[in-house]
C-alpha positions in Angstrom: 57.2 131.3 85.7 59.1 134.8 86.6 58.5 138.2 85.6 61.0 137.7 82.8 58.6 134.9 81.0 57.7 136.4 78.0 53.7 137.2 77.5 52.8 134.7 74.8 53.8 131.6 77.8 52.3 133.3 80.6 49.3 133.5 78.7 49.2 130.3 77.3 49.7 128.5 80.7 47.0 130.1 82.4 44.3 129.3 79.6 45.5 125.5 79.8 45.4 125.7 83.7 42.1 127.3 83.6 40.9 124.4 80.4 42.9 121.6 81.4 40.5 119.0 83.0 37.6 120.4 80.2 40.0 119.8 77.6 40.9 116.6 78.8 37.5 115.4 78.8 36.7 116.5 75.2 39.5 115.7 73.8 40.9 112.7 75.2 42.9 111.1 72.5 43.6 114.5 70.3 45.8 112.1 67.6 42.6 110.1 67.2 42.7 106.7 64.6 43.2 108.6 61.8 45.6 106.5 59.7 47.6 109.1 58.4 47.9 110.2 61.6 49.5 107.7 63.8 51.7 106.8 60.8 53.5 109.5 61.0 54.0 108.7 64.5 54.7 105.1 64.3 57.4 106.3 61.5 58.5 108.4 64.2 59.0 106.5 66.6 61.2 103.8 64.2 63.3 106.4 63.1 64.0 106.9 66.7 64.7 103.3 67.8 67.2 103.0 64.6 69.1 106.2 65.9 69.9 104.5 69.3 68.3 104.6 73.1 67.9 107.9 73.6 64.9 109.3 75.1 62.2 111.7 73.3 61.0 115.0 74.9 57.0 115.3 73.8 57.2 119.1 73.8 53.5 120.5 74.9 52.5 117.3 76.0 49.4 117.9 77.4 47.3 115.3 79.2 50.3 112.5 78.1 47.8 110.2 75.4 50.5 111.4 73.0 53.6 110.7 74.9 51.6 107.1 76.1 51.5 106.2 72.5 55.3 106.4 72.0 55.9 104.9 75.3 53.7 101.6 74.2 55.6 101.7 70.7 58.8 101.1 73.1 60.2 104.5 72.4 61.9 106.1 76.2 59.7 109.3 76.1 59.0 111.5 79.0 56.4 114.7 78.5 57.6 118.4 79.0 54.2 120.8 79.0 53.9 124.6 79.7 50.7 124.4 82.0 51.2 122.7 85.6 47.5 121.3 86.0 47.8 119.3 82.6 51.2 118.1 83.9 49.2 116.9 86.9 46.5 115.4 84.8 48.9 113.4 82.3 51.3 112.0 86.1 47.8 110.6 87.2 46.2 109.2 83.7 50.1 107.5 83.2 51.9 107.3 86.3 54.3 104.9 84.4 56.0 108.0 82.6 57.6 111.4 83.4 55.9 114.8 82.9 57.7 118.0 84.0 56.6 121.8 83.9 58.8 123.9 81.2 59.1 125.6 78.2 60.3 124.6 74.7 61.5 128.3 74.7 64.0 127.0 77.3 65.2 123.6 77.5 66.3 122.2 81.0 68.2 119.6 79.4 72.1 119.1 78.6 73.2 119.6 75.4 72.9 116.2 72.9 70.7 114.0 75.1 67.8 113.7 73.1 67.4 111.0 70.6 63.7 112.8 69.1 61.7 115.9 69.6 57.9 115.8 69.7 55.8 118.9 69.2 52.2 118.4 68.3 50.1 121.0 68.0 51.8 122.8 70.4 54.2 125.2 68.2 51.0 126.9 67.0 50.8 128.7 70.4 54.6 130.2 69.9 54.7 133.7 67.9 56.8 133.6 64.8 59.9 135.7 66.8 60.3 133.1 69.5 60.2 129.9 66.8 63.1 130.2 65.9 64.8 129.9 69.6 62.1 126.7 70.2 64.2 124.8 67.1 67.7 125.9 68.0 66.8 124.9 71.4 65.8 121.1 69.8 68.9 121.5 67.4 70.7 121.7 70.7 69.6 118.8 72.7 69.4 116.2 69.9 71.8 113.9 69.5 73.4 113.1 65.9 70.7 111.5 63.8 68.0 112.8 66.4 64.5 113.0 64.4 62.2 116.0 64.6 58.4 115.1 64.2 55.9 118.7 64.3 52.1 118.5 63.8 50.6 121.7 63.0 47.1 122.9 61.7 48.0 124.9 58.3 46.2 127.4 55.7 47.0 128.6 52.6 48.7 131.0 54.4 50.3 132.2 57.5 48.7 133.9 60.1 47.1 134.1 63.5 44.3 133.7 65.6 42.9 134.8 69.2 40.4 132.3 71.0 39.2 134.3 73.9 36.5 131.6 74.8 36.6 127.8 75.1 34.5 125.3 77.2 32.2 127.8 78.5 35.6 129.6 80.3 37.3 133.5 79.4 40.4 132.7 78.6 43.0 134.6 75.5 45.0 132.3 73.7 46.8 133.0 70.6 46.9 130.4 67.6 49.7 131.0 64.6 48.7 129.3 61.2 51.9 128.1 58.8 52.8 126.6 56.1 54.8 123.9 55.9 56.8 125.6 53.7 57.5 128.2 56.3 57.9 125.6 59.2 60.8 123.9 56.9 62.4 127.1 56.4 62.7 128.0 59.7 64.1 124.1 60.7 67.0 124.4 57.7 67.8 127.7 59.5 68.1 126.1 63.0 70.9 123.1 61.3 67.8 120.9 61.2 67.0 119.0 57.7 63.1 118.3 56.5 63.2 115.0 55.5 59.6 114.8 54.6 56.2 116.7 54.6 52.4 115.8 54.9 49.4 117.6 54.3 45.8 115.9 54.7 42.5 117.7 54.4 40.3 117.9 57.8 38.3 115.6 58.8 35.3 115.5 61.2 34.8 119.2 63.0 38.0 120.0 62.1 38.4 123.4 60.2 42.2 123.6 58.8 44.2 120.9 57.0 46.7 119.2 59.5 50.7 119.1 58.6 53.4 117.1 59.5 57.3 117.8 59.0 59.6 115.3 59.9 63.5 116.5 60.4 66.5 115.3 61.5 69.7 116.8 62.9 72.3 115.7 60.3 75.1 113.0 62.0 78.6 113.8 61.2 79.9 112.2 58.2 
């Protein structure tokens, strides 16, 4: 990170350095069994395969049980997170898969190489101004056909949230509530096309309904 990085990923990687091996421990499977869940992301992950062999970036990949699960579904996947310690966390839990330090601001990837996009739960910590530079920056390194898969906790409304505490540590972390609705708009803006949308109530501790929006990078006709 320079002294150009913008505020909201300075601040973001340093409360995941400072949480990382708490949050790991708590939450050590974050997509859990819930059905609905990992259908999406078996769906995912065979809308991938059908495309061709190109890999998927997991964008905010955090410890890696995410990128592990597309990995044993026979997907190529390698994990790109914001916060170095959880990049070192998810190399040592999966040392069979690839986890770099970056930005989904900011791509370090050629143009068209990508055959999916991953972001779960991880776009909630990008302000709405930058979002729209995280999808054209997807848009970008897809291929033809490329599938976009985004989680997201949702209200009835946009909005946003600052967690200043978590685990017992001081940190200051923003969260952005959306829509799907709103997500979708700002993927058909980027060239992207919502091909289908999920919402399902929460369950356990959870407090907000979880979304998923499933896009694609339209192929030439």
């Amino acid at each position: 990170m320079t002294d150009s990085t913008p505020d909201f990923l300075q601040a973001t990687r340093s409360a995941y350095d400072t949480i990382a091996r708490d949050y790991t421990a708590h939450v050590p499977d974050g997509l859990g069994e819930s059905p609905l869940d990992v259908a999406q992301l078996t769906a995912f992950a065979e809308l991938v395969r059908a495309n061709g062999p190109a890999p998927v970036a997991d964008l905010g990949s955090g410890p890696g049980y995410v990128t592990a699960r597309l990995h044993a579904l026979g997907v190529p996947v390698f994990g790109i997170d914001v916060s170095p310690r959880m990049v070192a966390l998810a190399r040592a839990a999966h040392p069979g898969i690839r986890f770099h330090v970056g930005s989904m601001t900011r791509l370090d990837l050629p143009d068209e190489t990508l055959g999916g996009a991953l972001a779960l739960y991880s776009t909630i910590h990008v302000p709405d101004d930058h979002l729209p530079a995280v999808f054209a920056e997807v848009h970008r390194t897809l291929v033809p056909g490329g599938q976009v898969l985004l989680g997201f906790q949702s209200g009835a409304a946009d909005g946003r949230t600052r967690l200043t505490e978590r685990y017992g540590h001081e940190i200051s972390l923003d969260y952005h509530w959306r829509t799907p609705e709103t997500v979708c708009g700002l993927l058909t803006a980027a060239g992207l096309e919502p091909r289908a949308r999920l919402v399902r109530e929460p369950e356990a501790e959870q407090r907000l309904p979880r979304a998923f929006v499933l896009a694609r990078k339209p192929a030439p006709a």
